[in-house]
N, C-alpha and C positions, 0 to 999 in steps of 0.2 A: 392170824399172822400172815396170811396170802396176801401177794403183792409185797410182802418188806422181805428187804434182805438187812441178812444178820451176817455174824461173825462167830464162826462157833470151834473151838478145837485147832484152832490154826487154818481153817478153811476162811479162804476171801472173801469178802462178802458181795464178788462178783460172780462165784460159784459157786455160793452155798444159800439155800431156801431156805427158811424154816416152815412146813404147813401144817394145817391143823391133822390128816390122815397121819404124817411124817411123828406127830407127838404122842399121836394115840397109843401108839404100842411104845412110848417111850417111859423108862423107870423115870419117874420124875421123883424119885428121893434120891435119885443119882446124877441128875442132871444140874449144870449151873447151867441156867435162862440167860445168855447176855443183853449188855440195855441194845434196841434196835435202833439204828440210825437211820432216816428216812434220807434217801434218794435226792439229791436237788432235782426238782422240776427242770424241764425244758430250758423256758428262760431267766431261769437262776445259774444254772449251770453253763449256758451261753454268755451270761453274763462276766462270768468267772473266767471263761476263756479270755473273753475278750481284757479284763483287766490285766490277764497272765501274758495277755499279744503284747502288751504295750507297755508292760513292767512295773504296773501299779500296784500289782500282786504277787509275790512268788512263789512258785508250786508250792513248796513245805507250808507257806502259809495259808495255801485253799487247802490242801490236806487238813492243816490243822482247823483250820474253819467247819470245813464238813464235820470232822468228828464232835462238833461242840454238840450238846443236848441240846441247847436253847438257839439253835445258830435258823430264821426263817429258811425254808425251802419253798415255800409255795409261789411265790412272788417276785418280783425285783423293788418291789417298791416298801416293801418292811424288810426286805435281805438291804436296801439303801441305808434305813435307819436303825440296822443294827450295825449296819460297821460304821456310819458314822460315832454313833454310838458311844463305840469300842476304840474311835482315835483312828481305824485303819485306814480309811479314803477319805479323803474333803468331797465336801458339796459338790465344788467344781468338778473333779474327776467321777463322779458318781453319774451326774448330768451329763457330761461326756460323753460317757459308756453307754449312757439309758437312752441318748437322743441320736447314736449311731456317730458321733463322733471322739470315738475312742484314736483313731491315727493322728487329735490335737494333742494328747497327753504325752508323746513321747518326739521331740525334738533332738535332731545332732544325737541323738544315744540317750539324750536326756529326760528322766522321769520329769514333768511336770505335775506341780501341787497345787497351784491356784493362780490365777492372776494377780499379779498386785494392780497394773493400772497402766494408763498411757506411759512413755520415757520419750524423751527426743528423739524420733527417728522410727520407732517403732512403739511395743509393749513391751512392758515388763513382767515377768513370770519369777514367782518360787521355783524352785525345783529343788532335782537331788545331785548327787555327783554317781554318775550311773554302777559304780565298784564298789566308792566309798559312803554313798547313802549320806552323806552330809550336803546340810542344804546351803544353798548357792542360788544366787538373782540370775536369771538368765535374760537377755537382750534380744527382743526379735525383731529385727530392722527390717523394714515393709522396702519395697522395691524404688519408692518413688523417694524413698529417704536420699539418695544418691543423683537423683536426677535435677539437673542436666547436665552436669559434669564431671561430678566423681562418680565413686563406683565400688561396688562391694570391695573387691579385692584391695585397691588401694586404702578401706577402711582396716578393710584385716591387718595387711601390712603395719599399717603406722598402729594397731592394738597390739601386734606382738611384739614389734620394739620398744612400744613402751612398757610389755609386761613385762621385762626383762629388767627395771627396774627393782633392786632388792635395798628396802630401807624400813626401818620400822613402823613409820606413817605412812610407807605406801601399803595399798590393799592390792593382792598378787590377782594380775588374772589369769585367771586358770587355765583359760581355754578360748581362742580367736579363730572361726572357718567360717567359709560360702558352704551354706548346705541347698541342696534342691529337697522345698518340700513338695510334697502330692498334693493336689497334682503339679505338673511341669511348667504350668503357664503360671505357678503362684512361687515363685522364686523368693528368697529372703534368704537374709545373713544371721547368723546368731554369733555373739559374742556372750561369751558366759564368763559370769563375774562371780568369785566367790565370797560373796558378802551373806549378812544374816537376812535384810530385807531391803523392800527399797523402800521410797520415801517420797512426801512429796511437798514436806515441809523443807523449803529453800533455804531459807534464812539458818534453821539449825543443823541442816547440815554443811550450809556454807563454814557454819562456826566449828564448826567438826573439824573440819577440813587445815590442812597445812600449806598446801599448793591449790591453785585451783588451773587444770592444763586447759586449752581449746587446740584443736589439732586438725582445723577445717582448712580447707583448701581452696573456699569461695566462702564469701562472710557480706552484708553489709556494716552496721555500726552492731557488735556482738554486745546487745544487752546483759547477754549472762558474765562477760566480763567486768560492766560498771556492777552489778551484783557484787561480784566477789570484792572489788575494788573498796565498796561501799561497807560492806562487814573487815576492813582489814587483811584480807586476803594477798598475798603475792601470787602473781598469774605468769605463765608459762606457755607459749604462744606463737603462735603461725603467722605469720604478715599478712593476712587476708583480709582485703577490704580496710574499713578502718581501723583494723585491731590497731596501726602502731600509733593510730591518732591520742585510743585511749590508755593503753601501757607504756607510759615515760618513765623519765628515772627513777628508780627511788620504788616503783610499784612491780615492777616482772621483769623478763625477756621473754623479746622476738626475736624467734628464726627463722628462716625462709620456710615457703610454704615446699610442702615435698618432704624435709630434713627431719624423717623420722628420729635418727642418733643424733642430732642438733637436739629435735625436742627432751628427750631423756634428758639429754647433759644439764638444759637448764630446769626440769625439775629434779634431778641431785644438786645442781647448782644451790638453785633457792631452799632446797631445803638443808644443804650444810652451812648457808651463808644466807639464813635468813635477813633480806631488807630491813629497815628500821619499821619505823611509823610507814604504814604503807596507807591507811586513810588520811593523813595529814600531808604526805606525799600527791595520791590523789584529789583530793580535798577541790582545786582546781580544774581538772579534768572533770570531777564529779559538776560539777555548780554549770560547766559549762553544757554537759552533757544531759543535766535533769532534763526529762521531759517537758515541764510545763515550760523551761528557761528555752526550749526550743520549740517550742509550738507559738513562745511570744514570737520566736525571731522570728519563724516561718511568715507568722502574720505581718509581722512590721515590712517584711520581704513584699508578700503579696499588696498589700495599703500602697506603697512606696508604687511596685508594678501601676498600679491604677487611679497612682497622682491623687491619695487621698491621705489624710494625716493620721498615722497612729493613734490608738485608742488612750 
């Protein structure tokens, strides 16, 4: 038993040995032998730190891990496939840790659990809620998302007035700040949404949906508005670009661009005073706006330009 530490009598088993001389002279019809836990190796136990830096892990639970019988010590890479295992780290954060980028797992305070995928503006991430360990969509808006004329802060802004919306079809959000990540020169925004996941199927969760808001402040023609419009959706919306071309009556409001408490009002509005038929409302707006119906005109534009007869 040289080299293992044990646990014997109340002594820790960071200061107590068991050796083979140590036994020799011991009554062993008197003795209980406890079972021996071996030591995490090097980089197992580095490993473990660094999950604990960045709250993937929490003491009591590496505590409890080491004491398992069966729990790898020699390695990182079977100590990976037992906790994935066991449910406790995803792939993702596993990978993280192992390829020295353990400082992407922890966002805003925020445990990260896996990617879901691209979102407008940035990525989208599972996470946790860093207290309450419920999971939540977090937002991480890449720098250029903003550019050339808005800007993190003014995004924050118009998220916490409208997370202050409280209605039963709305989803709260949790949590709107500018964080600086590490390094300095890699700057983003996180907006954290408490939902179950994200999604990138449009159409069903268009239909999910009760309101659908746009709250940009520079826009061309906002395709994701003819979307909404297109499934039945009433929209709730900023005057930017062409938005008030494509929300006439009968399908949303427009409020000025800026009018954070403007936009709130008209999604309570639309949603206690739901519109009628909002596709039959659009119906016209839609036909005018289909792509192919606008790529004939472009064409008949350009023919005409070069004194030649439509096709």
């Amino acid at each position: 038993m040289a080299g293992r530490r044990a646990a014997v009598n109340g002594f820790s088993h960071a200061n107590f040995a068991l050796t083979p001389r140590a036994l020799a002279g011991y009554n062993h019809s008197h003795a209980v032998i406890p079972q021996v836990h071996l030591m995490p190796s090097e980089s197992v136990a580095g490993f473990l730190d660094r999950a604990q830096a960045v709250r993937v892990l929490h003491p009591d639970q590496v505590e409890q891990l080491v004491r398992q019988p069966d729990m790898p010590h020699a390695d990182t890479g079977t100590l990976c496939e037992y906790l994935l295992g066991r449910g406790v780290i995803t792939k993702f954060q596993a990978d993280a840790i192992r390829e020295g980028r353990a400082h992407e797992l922890a966002f805003g305070g925020y445990p990260v659990i896996d990617v879901i995928g691209p979102c407008p503006g940035g990525t989208a991430y599972r996470a946790l809620h860093p207290s309450l360990r419920t999971p939540l969509v977090l937002r991480r808006y890449a720098p250029g998302a903003f550019a050339p004329t808005d800007d993190a802060n003014a995004l924050v802004a118009r998220a916490r007035v409208c997370g202050t919306i409280v209605h039963p079809h709305v989803q709260a959000l949790l949590d709107a700040r500018a964080c600086l990540d590490a390094p300095v020169t890699d700057q983003r925004t996180a907006l954290h949404y408490a939902a179950q996941n994200g999604h990138q199927d449009v159409v069903r969760l268009l239909n999910a949906g009760d309101v659908y808001m746009l709250s940009s402040d520079h826009e061309g023609l906002p395709r994701s508005v003819l979307e909404a419009l297109r499934v039945g959706l009433p929209v709730a919306a900023t005057n930017a670009g062409g938005t008030a071309e494509v929300v006439t009556p009968g399908t949303g409001l427009v409020v000025d661009v800026g009018d954070a408490h403007g936009l709130a009002r008209a999604v309570l509005d639309l949603l206690e005073h739901p519109p009628g038929d909002v596709r039959a409302a659009a119906a016209a707006t839609l036909e005018a706006f289909d792509i192919h119906a606008m790529v004939r005109s472009q064409e008949r534009l350009y023919l005409g330009l070069l004194g030649r007869p439509a096709a």
